[in-house]
Each structure stands twice: as structure tokens, then as C-alpha cells.
N, CA, C and O atoms as a GROMACS GRO file, in nm:
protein
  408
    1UNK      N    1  -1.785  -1.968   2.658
    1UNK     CA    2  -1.676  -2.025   2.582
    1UNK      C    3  -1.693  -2.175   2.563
    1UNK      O    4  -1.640  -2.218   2.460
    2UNK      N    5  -1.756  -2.267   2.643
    2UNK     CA    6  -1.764  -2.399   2.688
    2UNK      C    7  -1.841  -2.429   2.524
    2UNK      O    8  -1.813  -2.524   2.451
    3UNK      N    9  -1.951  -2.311   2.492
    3UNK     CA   10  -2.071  -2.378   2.369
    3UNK      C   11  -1.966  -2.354   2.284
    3UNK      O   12  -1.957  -2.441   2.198
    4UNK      N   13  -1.871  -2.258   2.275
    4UNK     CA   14  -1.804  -2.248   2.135
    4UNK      C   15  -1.688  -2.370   2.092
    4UNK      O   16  -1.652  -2.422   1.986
    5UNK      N   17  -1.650  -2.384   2.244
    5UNK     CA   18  -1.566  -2.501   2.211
    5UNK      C   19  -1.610  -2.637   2.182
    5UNK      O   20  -1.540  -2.728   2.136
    6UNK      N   21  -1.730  -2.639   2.213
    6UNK     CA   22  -1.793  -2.802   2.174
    6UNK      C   23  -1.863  -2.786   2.062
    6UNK      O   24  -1.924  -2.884   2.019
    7UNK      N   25  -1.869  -2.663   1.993
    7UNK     CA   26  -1.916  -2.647   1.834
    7UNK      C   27  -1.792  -2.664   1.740
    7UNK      O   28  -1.784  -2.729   1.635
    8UNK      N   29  -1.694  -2.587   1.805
    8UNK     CA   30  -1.611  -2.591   1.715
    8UNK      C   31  -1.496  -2.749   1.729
    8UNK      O   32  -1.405  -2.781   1.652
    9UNK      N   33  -1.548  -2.826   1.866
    9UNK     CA   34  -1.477  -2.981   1.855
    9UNK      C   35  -1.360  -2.983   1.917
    9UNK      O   36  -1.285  -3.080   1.923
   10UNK      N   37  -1.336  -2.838   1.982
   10UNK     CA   38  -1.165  -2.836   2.084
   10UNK      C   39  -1.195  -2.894   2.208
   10UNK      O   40  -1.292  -2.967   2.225
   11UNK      N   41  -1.122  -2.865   2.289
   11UNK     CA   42  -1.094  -2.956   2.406
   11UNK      C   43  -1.038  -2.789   2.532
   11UNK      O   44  -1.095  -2.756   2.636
   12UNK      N   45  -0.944  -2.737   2.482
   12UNK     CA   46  -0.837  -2.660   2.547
   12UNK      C   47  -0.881  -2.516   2.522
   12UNK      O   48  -0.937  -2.468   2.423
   13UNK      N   49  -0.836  -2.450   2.659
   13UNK     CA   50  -0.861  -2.288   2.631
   13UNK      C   51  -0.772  -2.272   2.537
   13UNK      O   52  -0.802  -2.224   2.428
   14UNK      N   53  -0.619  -2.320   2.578
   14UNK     CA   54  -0.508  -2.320   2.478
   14UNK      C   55  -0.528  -2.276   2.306
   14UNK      O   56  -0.491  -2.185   2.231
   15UNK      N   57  -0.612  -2.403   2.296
   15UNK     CA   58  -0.620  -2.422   2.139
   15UNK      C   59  -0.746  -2.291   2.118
   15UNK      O   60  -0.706  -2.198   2.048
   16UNK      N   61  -0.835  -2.283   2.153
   16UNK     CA   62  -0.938  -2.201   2.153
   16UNK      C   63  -0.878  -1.998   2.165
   16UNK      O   64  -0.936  -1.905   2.108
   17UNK      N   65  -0.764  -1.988   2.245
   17UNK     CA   66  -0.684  -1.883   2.210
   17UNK      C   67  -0.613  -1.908   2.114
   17UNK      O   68  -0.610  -1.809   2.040
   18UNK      N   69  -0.552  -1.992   2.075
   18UNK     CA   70  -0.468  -1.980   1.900
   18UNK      C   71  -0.574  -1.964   1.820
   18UNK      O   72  -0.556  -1.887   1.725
   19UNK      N   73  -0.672  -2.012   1.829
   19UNK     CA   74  -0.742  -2.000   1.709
   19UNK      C   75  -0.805  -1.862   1.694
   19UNK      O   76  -0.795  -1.800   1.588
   20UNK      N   77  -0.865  -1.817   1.794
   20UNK     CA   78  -0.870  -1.634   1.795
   20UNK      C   79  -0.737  -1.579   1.752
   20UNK      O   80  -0.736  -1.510   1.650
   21UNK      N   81  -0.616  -1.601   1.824
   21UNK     CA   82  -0.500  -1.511   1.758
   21UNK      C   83  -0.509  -1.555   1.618
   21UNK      O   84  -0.480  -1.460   1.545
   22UNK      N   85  -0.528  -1.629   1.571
   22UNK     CA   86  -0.497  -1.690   1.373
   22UNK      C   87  -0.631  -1.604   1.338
   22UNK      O   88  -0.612  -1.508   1.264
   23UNK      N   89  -0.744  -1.624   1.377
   23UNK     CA   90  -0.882  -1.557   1.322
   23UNK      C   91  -0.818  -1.388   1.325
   23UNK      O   92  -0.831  -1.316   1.226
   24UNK      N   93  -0.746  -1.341   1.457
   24UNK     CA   94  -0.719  -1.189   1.425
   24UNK      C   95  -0.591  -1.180   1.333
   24UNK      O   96  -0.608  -1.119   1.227
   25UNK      N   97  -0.510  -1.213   1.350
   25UNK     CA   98  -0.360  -1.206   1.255
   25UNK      C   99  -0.432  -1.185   1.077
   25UNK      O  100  -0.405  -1.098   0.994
   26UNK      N  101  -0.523  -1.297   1.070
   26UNK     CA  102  -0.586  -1.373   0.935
   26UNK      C  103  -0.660  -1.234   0.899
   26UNK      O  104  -0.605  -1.181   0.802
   27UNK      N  105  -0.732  -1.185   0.932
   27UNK     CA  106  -0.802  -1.011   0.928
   27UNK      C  107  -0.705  -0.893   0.892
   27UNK      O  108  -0.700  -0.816   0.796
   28UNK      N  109  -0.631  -0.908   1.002
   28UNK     CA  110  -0.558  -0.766   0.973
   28UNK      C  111  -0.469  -0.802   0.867
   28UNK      O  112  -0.440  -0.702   0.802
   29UNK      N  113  -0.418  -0.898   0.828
   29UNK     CA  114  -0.337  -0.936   0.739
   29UNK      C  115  -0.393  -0.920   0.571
   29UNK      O  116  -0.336  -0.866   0.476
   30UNK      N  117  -0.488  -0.968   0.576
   30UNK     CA  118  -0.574  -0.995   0.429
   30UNK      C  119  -0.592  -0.852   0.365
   30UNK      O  120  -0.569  -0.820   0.248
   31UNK      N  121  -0.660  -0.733   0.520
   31UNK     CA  122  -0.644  -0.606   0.476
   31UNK      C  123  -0.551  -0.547   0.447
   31UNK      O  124  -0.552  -0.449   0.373
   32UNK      N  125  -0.452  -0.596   0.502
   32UNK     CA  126  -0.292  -0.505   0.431
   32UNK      C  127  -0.275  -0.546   0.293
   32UNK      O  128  -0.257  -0.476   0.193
   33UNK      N  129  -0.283  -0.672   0.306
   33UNK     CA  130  -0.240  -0.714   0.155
   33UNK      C  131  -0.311  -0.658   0.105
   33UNK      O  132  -0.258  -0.563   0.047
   34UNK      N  133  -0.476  -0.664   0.085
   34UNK     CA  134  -0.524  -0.551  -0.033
   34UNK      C  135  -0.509  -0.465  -0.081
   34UNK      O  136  -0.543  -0.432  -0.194
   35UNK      N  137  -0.407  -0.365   0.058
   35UNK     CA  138  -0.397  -0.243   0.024
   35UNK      C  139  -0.302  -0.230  -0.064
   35UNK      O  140  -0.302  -0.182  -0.178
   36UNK      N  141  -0.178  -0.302   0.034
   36UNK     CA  142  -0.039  -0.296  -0.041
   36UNK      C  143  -0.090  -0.350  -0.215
   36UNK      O  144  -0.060  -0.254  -0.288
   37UNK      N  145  -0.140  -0.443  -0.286
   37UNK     CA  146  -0.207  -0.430  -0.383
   37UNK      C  147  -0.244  -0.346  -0.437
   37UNK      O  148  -0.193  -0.307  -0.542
   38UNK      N  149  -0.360  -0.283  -0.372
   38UNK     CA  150  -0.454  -0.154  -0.450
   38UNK      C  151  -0.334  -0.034  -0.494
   38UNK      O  152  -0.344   0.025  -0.602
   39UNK      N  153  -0.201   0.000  -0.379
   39UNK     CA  154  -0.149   0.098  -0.404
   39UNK      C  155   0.003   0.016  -0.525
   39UNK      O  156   0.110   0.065  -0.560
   40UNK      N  157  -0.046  -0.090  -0.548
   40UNK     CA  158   0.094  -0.152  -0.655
   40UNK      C  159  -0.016  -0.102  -0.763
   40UNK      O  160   0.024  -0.018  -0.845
   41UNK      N  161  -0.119  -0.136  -0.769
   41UNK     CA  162  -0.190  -0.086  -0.949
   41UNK      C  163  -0.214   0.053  -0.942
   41UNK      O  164  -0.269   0.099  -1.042
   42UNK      N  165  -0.170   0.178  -0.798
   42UNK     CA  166  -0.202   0.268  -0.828
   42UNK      C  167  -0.348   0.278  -0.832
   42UNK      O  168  -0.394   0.378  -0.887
   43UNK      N  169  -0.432   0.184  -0.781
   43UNK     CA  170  -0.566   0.217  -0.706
   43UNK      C  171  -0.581   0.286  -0.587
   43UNK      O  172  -0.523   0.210  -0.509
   44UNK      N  173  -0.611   0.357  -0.536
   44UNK     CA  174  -0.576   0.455  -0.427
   44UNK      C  175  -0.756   0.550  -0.450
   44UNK      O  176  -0.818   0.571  -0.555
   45UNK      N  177  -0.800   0.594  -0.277
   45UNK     CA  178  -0.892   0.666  -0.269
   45UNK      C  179  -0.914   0.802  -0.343
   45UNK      O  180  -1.017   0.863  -0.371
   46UNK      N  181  -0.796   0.827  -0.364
   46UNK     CA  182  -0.756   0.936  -0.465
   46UNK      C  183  -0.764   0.934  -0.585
   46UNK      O  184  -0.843   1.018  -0.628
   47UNK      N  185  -0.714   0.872  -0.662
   47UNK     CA  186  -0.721   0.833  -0.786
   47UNK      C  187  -0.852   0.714  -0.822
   47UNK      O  188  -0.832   0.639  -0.917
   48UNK      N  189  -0.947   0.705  -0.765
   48UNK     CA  190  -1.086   0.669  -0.792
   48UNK      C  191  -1.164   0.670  -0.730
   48UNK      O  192  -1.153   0.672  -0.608
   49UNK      N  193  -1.314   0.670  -0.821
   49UNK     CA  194  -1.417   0.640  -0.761
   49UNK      C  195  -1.432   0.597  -0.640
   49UNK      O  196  -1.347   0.509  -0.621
   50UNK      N  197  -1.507   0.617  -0.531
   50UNK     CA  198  -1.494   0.540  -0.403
   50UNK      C  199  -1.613   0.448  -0.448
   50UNK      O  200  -1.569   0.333  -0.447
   51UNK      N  201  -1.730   0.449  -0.484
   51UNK     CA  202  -1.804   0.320  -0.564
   51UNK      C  203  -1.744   0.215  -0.631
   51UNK      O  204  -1.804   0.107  -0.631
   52UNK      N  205  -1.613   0.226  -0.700
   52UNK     CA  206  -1.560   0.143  -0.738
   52UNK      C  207  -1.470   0.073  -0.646
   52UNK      O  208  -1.467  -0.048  -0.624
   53UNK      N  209  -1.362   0.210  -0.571
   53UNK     CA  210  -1.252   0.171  -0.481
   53UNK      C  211  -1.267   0.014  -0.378
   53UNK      O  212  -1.201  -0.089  -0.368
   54UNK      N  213  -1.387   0.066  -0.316
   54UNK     CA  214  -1.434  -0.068  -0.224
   54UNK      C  215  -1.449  -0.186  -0.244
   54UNK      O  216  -1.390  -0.280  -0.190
   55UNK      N  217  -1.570  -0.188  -0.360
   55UNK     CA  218  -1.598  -0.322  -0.354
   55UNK      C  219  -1.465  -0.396  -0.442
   55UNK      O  220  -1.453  -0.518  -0.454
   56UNK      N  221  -1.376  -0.303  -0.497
   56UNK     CA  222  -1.231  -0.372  -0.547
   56UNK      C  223  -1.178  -0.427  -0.462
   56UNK      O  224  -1.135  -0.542  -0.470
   57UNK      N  225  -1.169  -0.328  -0.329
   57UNK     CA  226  -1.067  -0.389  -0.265
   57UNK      C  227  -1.115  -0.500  -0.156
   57UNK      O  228  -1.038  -0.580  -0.102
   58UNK      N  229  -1.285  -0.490  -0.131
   58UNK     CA  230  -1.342  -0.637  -0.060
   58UNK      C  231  -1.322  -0.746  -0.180
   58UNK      O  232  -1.347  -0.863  -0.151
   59UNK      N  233  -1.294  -0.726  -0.270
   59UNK     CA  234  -1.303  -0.822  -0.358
   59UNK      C  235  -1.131  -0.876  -0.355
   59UNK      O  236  -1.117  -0.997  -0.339
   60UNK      N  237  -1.049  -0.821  -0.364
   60UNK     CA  238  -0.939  -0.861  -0.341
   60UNK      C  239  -0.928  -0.928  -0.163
   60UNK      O  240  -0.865  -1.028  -0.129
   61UNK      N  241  -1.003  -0.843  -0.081
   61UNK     CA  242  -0.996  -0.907   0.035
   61UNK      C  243  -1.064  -1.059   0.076
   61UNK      O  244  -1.049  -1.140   0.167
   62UNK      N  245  -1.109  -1.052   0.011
   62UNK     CA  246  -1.219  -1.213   0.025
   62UNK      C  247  -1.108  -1.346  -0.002
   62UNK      O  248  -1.090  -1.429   0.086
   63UNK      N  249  -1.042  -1.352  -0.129
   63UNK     CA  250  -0.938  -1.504  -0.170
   63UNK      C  251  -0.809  -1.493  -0.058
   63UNK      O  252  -0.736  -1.586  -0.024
   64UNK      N  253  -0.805  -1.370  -0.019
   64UNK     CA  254  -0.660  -1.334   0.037
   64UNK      C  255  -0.734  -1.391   0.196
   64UNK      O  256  -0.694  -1.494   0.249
   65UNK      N  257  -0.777  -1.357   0.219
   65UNK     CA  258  -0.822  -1.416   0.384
   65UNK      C  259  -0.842  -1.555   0.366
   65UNK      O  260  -0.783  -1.633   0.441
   66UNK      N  261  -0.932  -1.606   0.258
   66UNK     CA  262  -0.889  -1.748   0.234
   66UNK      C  263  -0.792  -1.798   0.266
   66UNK      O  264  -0.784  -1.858   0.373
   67UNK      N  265  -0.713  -1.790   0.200
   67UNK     CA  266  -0.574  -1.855   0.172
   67UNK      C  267  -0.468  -1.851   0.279
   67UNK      O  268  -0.387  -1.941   0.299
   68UNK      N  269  -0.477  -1.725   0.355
   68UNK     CA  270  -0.409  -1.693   0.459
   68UNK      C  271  -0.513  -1.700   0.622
   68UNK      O  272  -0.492  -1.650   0.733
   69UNK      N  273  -0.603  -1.766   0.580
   69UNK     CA  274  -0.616  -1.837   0.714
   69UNK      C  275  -0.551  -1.987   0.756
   69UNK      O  276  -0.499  -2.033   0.857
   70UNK      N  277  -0.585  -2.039   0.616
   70UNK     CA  278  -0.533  -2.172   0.613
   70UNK      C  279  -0.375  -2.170   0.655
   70UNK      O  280  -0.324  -2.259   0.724
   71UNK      N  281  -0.321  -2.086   0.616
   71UNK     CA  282  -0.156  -2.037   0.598
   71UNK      C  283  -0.113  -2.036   0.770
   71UNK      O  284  -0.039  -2.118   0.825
   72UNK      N  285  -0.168  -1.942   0.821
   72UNK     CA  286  -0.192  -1.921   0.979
   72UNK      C  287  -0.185  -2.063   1.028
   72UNK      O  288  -0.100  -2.141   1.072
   73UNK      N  289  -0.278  -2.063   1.008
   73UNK     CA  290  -0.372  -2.211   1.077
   73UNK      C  291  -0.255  -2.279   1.086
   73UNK      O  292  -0.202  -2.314   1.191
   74UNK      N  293  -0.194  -2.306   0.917
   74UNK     CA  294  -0.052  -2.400   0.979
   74UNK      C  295   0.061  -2.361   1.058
   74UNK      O  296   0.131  -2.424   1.137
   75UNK      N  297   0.064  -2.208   1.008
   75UNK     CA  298   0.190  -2.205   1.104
   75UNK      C  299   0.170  -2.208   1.310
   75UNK      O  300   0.252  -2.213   1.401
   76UNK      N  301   0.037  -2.204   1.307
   76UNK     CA  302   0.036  -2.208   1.451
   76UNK      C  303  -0.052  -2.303   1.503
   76UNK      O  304  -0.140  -2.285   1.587
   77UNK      N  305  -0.007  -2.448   1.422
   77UNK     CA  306  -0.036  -2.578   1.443
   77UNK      C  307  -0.194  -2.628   1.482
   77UNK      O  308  -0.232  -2.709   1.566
   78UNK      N  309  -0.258  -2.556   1.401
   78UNK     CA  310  -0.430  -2.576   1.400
   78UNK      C  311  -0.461  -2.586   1.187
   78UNK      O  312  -0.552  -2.521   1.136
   79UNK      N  313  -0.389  -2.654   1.124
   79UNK     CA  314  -0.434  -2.661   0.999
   79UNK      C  315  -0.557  -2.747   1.002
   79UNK      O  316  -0.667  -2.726   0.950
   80UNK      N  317  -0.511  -2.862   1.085
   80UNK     CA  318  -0.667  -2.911   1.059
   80UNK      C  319  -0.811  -2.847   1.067
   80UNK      O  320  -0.914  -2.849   0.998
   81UNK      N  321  -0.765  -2.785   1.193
   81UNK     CA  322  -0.930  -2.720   1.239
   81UNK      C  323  -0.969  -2.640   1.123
   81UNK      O  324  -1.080  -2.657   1.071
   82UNK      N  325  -0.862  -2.529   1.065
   82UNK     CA  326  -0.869  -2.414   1.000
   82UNK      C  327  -0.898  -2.490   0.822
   82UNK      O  328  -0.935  -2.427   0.722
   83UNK      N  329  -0.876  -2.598   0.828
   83UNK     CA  330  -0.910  -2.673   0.689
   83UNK      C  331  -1.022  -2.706   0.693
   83UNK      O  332  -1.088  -2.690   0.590
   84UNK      N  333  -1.059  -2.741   0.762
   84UNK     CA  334  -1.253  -2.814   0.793
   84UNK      C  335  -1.309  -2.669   0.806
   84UNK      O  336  -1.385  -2.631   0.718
   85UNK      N  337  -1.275  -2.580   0.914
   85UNK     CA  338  -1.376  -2.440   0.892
   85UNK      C  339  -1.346  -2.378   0.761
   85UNK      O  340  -1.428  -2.293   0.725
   86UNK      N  341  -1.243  -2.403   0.677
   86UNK     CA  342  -1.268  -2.325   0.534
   86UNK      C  343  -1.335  -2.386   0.444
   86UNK      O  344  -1.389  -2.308   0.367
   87UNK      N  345  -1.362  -2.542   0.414
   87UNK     CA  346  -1.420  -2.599   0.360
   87UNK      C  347  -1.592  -2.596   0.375
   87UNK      O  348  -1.680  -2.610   0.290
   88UNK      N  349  -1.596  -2.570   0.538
   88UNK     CA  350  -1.713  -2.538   0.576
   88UNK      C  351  -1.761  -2.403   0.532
   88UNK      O  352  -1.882  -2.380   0.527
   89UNK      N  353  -1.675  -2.316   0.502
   89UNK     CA  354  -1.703  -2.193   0.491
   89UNK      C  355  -1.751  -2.160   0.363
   89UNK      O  356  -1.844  -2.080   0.357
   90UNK      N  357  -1.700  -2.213   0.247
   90UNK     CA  358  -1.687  -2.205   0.114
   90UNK      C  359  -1.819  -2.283   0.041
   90UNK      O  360  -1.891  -2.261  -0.056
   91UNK      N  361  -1.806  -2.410   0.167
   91UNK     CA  362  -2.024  -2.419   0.111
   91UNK      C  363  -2.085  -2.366   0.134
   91UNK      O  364  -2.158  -2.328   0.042
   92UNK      N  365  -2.116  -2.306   0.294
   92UNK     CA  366  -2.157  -2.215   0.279
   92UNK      C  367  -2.213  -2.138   0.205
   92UNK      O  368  -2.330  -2.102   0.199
   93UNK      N  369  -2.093  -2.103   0.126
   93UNK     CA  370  -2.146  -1.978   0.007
   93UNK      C  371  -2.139  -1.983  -0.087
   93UNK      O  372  -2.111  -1.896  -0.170
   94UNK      N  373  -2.178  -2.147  -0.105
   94UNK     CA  374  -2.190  -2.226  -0.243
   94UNK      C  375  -2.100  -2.257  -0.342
   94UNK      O  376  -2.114  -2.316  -0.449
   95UNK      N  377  -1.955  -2.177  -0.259
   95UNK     CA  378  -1.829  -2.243  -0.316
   95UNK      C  379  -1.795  -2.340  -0.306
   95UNK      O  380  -1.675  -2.351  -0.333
   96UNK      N  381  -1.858  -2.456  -0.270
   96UNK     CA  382  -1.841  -2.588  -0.240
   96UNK      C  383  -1.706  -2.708  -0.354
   96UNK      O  384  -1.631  -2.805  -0.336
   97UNK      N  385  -1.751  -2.613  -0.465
   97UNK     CA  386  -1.672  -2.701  -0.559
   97UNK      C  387  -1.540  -2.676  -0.637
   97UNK      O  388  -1.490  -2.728  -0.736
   98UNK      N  389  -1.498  -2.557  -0.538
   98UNK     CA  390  -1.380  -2.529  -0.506
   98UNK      C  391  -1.235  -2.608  -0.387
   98UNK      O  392  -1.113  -2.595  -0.388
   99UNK      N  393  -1.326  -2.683  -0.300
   99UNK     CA  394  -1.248  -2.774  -0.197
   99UNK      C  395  -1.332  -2.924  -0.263
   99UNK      O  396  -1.447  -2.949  -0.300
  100UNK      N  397  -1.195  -3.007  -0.254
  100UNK     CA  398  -1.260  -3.165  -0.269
  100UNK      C  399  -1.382  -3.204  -0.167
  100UNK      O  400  -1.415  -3.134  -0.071
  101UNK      N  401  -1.451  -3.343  -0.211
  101UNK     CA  402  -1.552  -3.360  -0.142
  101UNK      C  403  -1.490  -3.452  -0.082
  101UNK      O  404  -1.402  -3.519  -0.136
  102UNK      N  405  -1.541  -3.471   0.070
  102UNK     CA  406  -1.558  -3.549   0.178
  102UNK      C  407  -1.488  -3.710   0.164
  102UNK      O  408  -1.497  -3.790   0.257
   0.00000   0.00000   0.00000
């Protein structure tokens, strides 16, 4: 735990457990919303393709975990951290020019 916390710049087990509870809340959350989604347009495993079904609904799952990590993050007083790892995250994957620069 000691390497993760001096990568990720914390100090506290404290803070290092909120940020796992926001990383899990931020997951199970993003997947509901997709669903609750998929079943508002009447996308459902039933009524389509499962080739299509999926990558719809990872595709809806991807902006929604975005947005609602950051969301988390604030409500359980780690926005900063959770703003620098999304910014970090988004170059990453060459979304870079989606968050302001530095």
C-alpha cells in the first residue's frame, strides 16, 4: 500500500480508503446508469443484437464513469486527487484536449 500511496501523492490510510470507496461507488454506479439508459431507449438483451448490445452500452459506460468519478471525488472531499487522475487519464488515451492544459 506504502508504493501506491507515494504514486498516487497521499499521505493517510484514511484518504487512500476514500479513494477506493469513490473508485468502487464510481463503477457500480456508471453501470447502472447505462442500464437504466439502455432500458429508457428500450435497448435491452432481448430486443437486440448482443454484437451491438455491448459495445452500446461500454460506450455509454465510458463518459458516465468520467463524469461521476469526478462527482464522487467531490462529494467525498478528494476532487482534487480525482481531477488530476482524470486529466491524467484522458491523455492517456489521447483525450488530452478535452481537459485544459497545465
Amino acid at each position: 500500500m506504502n508504493k501506491l500511496k507515494k504514486r498516487w501523492g497521499i499521505t493517510s490510510n484514511y484518504q487512500l480508503v476514500i479513494i477506493f470507496i469513490v473508485f468502487a461507488i464510481t463503477g457500480s454506479s456508471s453501470a447502472i446508469l447505462a442500464e437504466i439508459l439502455m432500458n429508457f431507449f428500450g435497448w435491452t438483451k432481448t430486443t437486440m443484437n448482443l454484437w451491438l448490445y455491448w459495445p452500446l452500452r461500454l460506450i455509454l459506460i465510458f463518459p458516465g464513469y468520467q463524469v461521476l468519478l469526478v462527482l464522487f471525488g467531490f462529494l467525498f472531499g478528494q476532487f482534487k486527487f480525482f481531477w488530476e487522475f482524470e486529466k491524467k487519464m484522458l491523455r492517456s488515451m489521447k483525450l488530452g484536449f478535452l481537459v485544459p492544459n497545465k
